[in-house]
C-alpha positions in Angstrom: 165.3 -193.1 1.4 166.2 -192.4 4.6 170.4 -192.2 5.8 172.8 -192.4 9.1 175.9 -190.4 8.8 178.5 -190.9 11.6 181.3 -188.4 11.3 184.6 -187.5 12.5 186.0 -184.1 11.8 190.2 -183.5 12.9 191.8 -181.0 12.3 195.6 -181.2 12.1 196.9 -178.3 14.1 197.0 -177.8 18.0 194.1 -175.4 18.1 191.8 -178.1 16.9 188.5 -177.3 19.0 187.2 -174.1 16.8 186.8 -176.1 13.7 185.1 -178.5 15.5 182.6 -176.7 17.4 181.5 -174.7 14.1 180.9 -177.8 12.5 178.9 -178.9 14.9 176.7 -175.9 15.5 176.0 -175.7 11.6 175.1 -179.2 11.4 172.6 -178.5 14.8 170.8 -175.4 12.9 169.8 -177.9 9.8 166.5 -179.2 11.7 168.0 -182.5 10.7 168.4 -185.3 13.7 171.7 -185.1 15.1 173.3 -187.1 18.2 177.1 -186.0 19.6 179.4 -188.3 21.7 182.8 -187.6 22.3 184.3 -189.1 19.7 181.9 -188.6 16.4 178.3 -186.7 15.2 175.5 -188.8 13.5 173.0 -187.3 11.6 170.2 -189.2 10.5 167.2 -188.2 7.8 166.5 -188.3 4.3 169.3 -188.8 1.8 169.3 -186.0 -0.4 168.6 -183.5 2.9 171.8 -184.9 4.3 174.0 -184.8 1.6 172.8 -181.7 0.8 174.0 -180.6 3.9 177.1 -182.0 4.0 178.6 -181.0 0.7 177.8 -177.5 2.1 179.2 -177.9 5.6 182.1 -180.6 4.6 183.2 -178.0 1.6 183.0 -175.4 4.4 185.2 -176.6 7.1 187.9 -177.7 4.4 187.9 -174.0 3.0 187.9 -172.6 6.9 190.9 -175.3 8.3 193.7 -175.8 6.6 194.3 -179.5 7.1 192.0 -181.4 8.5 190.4 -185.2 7.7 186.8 -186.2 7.8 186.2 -189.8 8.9 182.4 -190.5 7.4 180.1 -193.8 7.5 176.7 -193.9 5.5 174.5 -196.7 6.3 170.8 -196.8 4.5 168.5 -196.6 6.7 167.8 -194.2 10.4 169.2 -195.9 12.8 168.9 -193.2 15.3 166.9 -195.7 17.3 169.2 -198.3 17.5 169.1 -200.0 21.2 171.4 -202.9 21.9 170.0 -205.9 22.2 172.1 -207.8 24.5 
């Protein structure tokens, strides 16, 4: 079964960027699909490949920054080809 994961990660400190840019650059080096905007990541793939991935990376960056939120949506299915239609 096949997964779209948009995240968020913010830390709560004025040197936010560092936290962020690891994240980032761990979740690039899985081989898994990944698109960046300026607000959020998406990853996209199979279900048990992504959450495998993000217990490890989510579990990292908590231990790493000591406050920080994670905004996350999951929807079933790859929508990494989405194309408005309008």
């Amino acid at each position: 079964m096949d997964i779209s994961v948009e995240l968020t990660l913010t830390p709560l400190h004025d040197n936010f960027e560092p936290p962020i840019v690891d994240f980032i650059k761990k979740l690039r080096d899985s081989g898994l699909k990944i698109l960046e905007n300026p607000l959020s990541t998406q990853i996209f793939g199979n279900y048990d490949e992504v959450m495998r991935l993000l217990t490890d990376e989510i579990k990292e960056a908590f231990e790493n920054t000591e406050h920080v939120l994670l905004y996350m949506k999951i929807v079933k299915s790859d929508r990494s080809g989405y194309e408005p239609h309008f």
